[in-house]
TIVO-468318 format. One record per residue (C-alpha): x, y, z; residue in one letter. Coordinates in steps of 0.1 Angstrom, whole numbers, plus 2048, in hexadecimal, padded with zeros to 3 digits. Layout:
ATOM east north  up rest
ATOM    X     Y   Z    a
...
This chain:
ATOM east north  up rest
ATOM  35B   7E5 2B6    x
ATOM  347   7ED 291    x
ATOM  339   7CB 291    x
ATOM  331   7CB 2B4    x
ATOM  321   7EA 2AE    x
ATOM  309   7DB 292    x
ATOM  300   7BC 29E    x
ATOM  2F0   7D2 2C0    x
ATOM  2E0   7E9 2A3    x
ATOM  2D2   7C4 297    x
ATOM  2CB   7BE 2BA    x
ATOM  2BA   7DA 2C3    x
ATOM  2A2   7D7 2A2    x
ATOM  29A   7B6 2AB    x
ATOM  293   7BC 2CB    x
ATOM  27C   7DA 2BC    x
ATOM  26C   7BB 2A4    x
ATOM  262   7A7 2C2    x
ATOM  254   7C5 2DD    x
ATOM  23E   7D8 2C7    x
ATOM  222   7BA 2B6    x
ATOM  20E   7B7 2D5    x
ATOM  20C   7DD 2D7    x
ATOM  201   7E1 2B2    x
ATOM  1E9   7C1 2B5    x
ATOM  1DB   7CC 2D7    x
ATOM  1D3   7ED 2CC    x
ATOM  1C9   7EE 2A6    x
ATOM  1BB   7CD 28E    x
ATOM  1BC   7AA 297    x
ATOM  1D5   797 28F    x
ATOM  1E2   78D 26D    x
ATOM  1D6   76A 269    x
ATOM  1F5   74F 269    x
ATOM  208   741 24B    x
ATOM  1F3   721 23E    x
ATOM  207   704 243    x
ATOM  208   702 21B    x
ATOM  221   71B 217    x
ATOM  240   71B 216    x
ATOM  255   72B 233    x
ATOM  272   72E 218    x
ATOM  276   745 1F7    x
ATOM  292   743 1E3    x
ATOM  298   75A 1C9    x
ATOM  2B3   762 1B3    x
ATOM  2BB   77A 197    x
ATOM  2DE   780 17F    x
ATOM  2E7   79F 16A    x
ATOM  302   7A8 150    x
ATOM  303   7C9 140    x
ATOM  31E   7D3 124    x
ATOM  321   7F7 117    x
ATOM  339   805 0FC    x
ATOM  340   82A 0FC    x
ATOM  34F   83B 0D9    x
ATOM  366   851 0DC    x
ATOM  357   87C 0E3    x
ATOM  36C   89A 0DB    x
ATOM  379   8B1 0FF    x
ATOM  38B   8CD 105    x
ATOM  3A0   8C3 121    x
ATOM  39C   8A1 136    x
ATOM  3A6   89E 15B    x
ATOM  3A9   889 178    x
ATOM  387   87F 178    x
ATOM  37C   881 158    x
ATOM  36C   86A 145    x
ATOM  384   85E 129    x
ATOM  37C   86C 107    x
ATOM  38A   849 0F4    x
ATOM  378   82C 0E9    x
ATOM  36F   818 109    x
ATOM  35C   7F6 116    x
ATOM  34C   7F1 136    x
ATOM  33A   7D3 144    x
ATOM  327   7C5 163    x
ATOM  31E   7A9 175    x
ATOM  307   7A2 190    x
ATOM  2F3   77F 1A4    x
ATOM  2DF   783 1BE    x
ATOM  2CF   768 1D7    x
ATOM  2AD   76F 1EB    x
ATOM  2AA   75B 208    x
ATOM  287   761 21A    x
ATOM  27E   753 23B    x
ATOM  25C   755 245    x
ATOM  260   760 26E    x
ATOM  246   765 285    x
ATOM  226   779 27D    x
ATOM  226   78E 264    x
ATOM  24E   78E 265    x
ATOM  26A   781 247    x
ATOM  28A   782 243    x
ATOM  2A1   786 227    x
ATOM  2C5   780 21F    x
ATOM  2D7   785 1FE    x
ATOM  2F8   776 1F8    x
ATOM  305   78B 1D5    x
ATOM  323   78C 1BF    x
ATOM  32E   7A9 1A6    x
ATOM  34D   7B1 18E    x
ATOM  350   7CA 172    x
ATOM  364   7E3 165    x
ATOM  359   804 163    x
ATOM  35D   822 149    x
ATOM  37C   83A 156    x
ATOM  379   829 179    x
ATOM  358   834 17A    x
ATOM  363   858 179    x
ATOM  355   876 163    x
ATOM  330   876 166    x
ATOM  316   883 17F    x
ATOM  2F9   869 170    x
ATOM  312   849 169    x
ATOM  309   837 150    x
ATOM  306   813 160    x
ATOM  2F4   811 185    x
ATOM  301   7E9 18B    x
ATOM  325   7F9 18B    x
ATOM  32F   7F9 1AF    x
ATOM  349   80D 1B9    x
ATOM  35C   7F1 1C1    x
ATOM  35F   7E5 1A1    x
ATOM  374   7C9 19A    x
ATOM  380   7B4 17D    x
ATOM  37C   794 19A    x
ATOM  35A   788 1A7    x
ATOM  358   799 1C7    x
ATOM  33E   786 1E1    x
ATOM  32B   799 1FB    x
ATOM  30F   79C 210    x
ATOM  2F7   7AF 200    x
ATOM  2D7   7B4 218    x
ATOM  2D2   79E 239    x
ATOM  2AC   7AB 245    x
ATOM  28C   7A9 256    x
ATOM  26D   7B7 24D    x
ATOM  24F   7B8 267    x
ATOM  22A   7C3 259    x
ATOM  213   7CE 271    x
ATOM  1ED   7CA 264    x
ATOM  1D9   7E4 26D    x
ATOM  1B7   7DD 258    x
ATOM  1A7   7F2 23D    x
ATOM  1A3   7D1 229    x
ATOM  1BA   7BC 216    x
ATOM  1D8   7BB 1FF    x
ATOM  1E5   7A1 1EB    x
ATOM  20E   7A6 1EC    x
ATOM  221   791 1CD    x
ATOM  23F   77B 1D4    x
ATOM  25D   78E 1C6    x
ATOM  283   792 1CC    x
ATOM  280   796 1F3    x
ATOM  25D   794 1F6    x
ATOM  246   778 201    x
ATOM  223   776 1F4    x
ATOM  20C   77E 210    x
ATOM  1E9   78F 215    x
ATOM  1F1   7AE 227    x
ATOM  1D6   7CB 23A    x
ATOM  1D3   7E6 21E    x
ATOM  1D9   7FD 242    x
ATOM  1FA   7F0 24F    x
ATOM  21B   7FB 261    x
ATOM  23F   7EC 251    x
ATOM  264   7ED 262    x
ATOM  280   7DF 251    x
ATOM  2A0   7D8 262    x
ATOM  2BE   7D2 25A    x
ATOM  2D6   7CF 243    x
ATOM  2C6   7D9 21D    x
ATOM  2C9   7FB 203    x
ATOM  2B2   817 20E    x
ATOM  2A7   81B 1E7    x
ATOM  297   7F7 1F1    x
ATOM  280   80C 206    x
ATOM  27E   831 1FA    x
ATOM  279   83F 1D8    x
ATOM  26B   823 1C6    x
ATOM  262   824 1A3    x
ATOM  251   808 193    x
ATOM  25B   81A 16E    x
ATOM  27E   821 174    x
ATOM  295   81D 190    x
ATOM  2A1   7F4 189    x
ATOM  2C4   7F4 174    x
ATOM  2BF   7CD 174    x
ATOM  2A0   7D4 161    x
ATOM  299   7F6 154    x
ATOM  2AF   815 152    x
ATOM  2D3   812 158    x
ATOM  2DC   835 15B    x
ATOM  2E5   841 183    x
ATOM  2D0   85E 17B    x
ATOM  2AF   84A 17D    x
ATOM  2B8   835 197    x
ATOM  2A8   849 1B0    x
ATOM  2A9   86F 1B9    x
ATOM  2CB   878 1A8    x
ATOM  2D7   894 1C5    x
ATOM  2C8   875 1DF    x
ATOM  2EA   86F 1F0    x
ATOM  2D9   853 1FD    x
ATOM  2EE   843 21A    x
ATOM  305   823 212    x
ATOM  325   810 20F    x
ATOM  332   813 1EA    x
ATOM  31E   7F3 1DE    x
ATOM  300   809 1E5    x
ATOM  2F3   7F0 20A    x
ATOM  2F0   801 22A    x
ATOM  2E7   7F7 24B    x
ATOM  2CA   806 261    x
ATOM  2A3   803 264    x
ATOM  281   815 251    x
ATOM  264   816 25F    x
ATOM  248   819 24A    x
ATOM  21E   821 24C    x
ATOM  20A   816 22E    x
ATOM  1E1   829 233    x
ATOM  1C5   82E 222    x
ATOM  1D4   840 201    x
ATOM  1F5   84D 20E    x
ATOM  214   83F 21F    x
ATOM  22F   851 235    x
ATOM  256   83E 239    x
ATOM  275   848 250    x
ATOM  295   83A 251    x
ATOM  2B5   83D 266    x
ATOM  2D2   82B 256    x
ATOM  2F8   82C 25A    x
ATOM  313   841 243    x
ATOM  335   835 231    x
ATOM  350   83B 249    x
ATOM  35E   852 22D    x
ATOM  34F   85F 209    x
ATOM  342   842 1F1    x
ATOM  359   828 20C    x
ATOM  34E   807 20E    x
ATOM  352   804 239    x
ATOM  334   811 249    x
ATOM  336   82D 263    x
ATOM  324   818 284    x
ATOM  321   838 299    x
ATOM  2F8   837 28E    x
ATOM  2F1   856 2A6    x
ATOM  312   86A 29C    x
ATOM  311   862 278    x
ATOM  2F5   85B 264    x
ATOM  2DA   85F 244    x
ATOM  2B6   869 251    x
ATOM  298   860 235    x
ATOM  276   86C 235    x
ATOM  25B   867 21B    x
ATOM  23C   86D 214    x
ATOM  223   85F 1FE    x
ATOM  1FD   867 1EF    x
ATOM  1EE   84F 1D7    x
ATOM  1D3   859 1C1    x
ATOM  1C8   851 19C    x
ATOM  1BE   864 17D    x
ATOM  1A7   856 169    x
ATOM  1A9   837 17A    x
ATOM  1C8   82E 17B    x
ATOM  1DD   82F 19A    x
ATOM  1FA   84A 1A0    x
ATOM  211   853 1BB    x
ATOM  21F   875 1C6    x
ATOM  23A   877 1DE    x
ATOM  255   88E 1F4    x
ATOM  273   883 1FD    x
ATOM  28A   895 218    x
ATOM  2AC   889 224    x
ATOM  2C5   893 23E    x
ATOM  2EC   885 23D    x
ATOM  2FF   88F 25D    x
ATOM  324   880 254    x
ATOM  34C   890 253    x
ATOM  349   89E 233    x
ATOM  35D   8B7 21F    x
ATOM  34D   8DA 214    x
ATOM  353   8EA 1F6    x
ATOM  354   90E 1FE    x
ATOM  371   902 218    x
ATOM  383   8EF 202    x
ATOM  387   90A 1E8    x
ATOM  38D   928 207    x
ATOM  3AE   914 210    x
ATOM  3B8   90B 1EB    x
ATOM  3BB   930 1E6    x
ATOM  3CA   935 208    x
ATOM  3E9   91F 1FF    x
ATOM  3E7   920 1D7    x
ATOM  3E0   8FC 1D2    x
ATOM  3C4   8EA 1C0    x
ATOM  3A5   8E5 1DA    x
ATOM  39D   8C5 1EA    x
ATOM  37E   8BD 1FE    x
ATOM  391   8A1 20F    x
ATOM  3AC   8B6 220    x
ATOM  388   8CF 233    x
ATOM  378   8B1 23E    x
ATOM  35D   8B8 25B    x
ATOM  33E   8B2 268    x
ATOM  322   8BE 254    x
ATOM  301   8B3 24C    x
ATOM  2F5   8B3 22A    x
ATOM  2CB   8BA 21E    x
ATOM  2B8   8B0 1FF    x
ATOM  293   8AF 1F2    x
ATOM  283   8A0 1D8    x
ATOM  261   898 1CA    x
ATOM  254   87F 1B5    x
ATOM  235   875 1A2    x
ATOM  22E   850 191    x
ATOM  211   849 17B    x
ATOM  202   82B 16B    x
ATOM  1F3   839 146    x
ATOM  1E3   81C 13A    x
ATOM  1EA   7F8 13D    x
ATOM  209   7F4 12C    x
ATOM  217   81A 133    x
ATOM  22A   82A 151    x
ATOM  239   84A 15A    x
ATOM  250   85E 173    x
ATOM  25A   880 17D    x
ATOM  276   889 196    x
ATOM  282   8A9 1A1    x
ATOM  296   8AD 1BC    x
ATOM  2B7   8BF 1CA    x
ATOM  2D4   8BF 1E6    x
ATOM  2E2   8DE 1F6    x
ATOM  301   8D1 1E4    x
ATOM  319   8E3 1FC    x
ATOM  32F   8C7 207    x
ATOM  341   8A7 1F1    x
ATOM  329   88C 1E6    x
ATOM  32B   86B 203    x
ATOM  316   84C 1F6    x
ATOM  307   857 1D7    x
ATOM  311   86B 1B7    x
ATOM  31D   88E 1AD    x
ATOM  2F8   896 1A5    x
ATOM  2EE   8BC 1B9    x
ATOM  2C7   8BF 1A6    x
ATOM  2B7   8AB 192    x
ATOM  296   8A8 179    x
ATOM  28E   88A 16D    x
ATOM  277   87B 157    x
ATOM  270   85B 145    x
ATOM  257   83B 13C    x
ATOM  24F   81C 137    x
ATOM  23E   80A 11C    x
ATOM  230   7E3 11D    x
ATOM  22E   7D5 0F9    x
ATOM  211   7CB 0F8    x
ATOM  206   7E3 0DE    x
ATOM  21C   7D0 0C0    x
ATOM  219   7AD 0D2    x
ATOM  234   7AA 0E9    x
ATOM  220   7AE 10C    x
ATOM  240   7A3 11E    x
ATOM  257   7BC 109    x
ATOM  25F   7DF 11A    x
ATOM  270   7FC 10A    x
ATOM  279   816 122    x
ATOM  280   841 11E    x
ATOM  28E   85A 137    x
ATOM  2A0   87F 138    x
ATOM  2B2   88A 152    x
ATOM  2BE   8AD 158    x
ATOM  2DA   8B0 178    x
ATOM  2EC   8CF 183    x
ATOM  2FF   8D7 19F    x
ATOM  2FE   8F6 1BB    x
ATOM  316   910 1B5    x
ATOM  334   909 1CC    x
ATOM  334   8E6 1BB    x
ATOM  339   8F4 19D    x
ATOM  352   90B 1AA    x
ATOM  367   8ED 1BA    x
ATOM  367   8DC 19A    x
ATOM  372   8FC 185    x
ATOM  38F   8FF 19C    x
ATOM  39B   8DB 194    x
ATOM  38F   8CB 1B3    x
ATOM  387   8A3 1AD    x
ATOM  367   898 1BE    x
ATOM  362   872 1C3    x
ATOM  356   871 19C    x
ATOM  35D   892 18E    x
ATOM  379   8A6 183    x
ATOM  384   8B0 160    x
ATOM  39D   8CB 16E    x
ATOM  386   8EA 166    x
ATOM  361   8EC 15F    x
ATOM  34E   8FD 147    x
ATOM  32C   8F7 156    x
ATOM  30E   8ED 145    x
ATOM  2F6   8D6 14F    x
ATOM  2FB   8AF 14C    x
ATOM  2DD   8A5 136    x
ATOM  2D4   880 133    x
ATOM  2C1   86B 11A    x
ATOM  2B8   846 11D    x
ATOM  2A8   82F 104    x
ATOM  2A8   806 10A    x
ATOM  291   7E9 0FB    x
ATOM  28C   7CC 112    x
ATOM  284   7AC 0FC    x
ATOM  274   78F 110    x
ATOM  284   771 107    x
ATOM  275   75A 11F    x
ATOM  260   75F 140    x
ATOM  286   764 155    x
ATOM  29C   771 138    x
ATOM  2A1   795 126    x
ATOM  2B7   7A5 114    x
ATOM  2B2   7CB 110    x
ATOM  2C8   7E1 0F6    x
ATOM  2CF   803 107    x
ATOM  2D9   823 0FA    x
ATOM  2E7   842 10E    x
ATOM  2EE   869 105    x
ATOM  301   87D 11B    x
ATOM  306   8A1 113    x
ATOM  31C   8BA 126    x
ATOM  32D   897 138    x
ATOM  33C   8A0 15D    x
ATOM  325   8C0 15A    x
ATOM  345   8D0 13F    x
ATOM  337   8E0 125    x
ATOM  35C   8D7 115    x
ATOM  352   8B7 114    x
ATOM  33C   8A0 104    x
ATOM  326   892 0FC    x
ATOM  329   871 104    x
ATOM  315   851 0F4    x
ATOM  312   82E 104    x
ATOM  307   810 0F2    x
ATOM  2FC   7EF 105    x
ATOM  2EC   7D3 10A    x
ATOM  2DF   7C3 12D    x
ATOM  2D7   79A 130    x
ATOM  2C0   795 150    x
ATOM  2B3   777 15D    x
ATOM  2A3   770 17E    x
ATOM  28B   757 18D    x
């Protein structure tokens, strides 16, 4: 029944793809002229990371369940991706991505809000694991205001677009694909690794534990701003791989909006980000009421219910000069009930860079800073100080303090689809425990893609 359910959600967007271009091209800009017979109606595309970390051992009070281990520890990654493109009909492409992964991850990946390496699935394993990835189609609608030259990149085809245009993508893909993005920071294959500047840190951002959802965004691009929604599907339970199908039951609700604008010439974005997750989730406040009722240790998976689950954040991006970057982020959850696709992250500020080498003659060379600051509401806190385990936290008690996070990494180019980029991580108050800590992560990450 699940996979009949998602092949009519497939159905249904397809059907969507082939009603609505006569409506758009009857009522707005002509046409989008047709592919040249010179290009290709194929794009393959490919990319392979490894990360390895080493964590010295950090001095704690008490460890728990959850925590992360205070020993001497190793972690590592790997991940390959394939981008098949199609070229469809007008103005439509679609991509699938075959991809394999195995690592092992620091305490099970346990102990931290902002984890410390954002290629670790959580479904780890010490064997390759092959998987469908993303299966999608994208549809552009032009709608004038001149043009815009689109680069061929890792699902992407090169293609002259309407500056003015209307975009839905369908399917199966990450909603981080869509929303949130950050040209200075949000890529663990290529810039920080940290979870905390993967996107929105209290973003529970709805998918299966490999971070792939299914569902459909719909997206208008206009003259200086840019509006998205999307409607996608929840895990069937918290951080679960299967996929709740029940789109109108349970689900994850996106909207953003955009304004672009520059400073001194140079082009920045400002955006707000609001989110909705309606799912069976366990609240806090409940979970600790009927720990004292019966004297036992509270346990959000024993007051599961339905609930639905708001957050907010804003964001700025802005080019500096040719070779620098920056980001801000602040946003936060109401943080009342367990964490479902993301991470144990309540609020959030984030902050960070990136810097081309140009200056010391390495133009392809990047080094990269950020800070993140993320807290949690106050009945979170209070699970956790009663020795309730979240799905990555739980050191037994909780002295709270917030969980700060420092990144440094230097990205050497050693050829045109090669780097290797040394990383270095400070966590204080790990697990938000003020008992704990901090921790340090050294690494190194080998990327190559073409």
């Amino acid at each position: 029944m699940p996979r009949f359910r998602i092949l009519a959600l497939a159905g249904f967007a397809m059907a969507m793809l082939v009603a609505m271009p006569p409506a758009f091209a009857q009522d707005t800009a002509p046409a989008e002229p047709t592919v040249p017979d010179t290009e290709s109606p194929f794009a393959v595309h490919g990319q392979t990371t490894y990360i390895w970390q080493r964590k010295p051992s950090f001095g704690a009070a008490y460890s728990g369940e959850n925590s992360l281990s205070t020993g001497r520890d190793r972690s590592y990654s790997f991940t390959g991706t394939l981008d098949l493109g199609l070229r469809l009909w007008q103005g439509a492409e679609f991509h699938f991505n075959p991809e394999v992964a195995q690592g092992v991850p620091f305490s099970d990946l346990h102990g931290l809000g902002g984890l410390s390496n954002g290629e670790m699935a959580k479904t780890a394993s010490t064997n390759p694991k092959f998987y469908r990835a993303r299966a999608f189609i994208r549809q552009t609608w032009g709608l004038g205001g001149g043009d815009e030259k689109l680069e061929a990149d890792f699902n992407q085809f090169a293609r002259t677009v309407d500056k003015q245009r209307v975009v839905l993508t369908a399917g199966n893909f990450g909603v981080i694909d869509v929303f949130d993005q950050n040209p200075y920071g949000s890529d663990p294959r290529t810039q920080f690794m940290n979870w905390s500047f993967m996107t929105h840190g209290s973003f529970d951002y709805p998918a299966d534990s490999r971070g792939y959802n299914w569902g459909a965004a719909i997206e208008y691009v206009g003259d200086g701003w840019s509006a998205r929604f999307g409607h996608f599907l929840q895990p069937e339970e918290s951080n679960g791989r299967a996929l709740d199908t029940r789109l109108f039951l349970h689900y994850g609700d996106v909207l953003e909006l955009e304004r672009r604008y520059t400073v001194a010439g140079r082009p920045g974005q400002a955006r707000l980000l609001l989110w909705r997750n309606k799912a069976s989730m366990g609240s806090f406040d409940d979970a600790i009421a009927l720990g004292q009722a019966n004297g036992v240790t509270p346990d959000v998976g024993a007051v599961r219910r339905e609930h639905t689950k708001l957050g907010i954040g804003v964001a700025m991006v802005q080019e500096v000069n040719d070779s620098l970057g920056v980001f801000f982020r602040a946003n936060m959850s109401d943080d009342k009930t367990e964490t479902y696709a993301f991470t144990e992250i309540g609020r959030q500020v984030a902050g960070g860079g990136t810097l081309k080498g140009a200056a010391w003659g390495r133009p392809n060379d990047e080094v990269g800073l950020a800070v993140a600051v993320n807290m949690l509401g106050s009945s979170h806190r209070s699970y956790l100080a009663a020795g309730g385990l979240g799905a990555f936290l739980g050191d037994g008690a909780l002295r709270y303090g917030p969980e700060q996070v420092f990144e440094l990494y230097y990205s050497f180019a050693v050829w045109k689809a090669l780097s290797l980029s040394p990383d270095f991580q400070y966590i204080r108050n790990p697990g938000y425990n003020r008992d704990r800590g901090p921790a340090k992560f050294y690494g190194i990450r080998a990327h190559a893609e073409f």
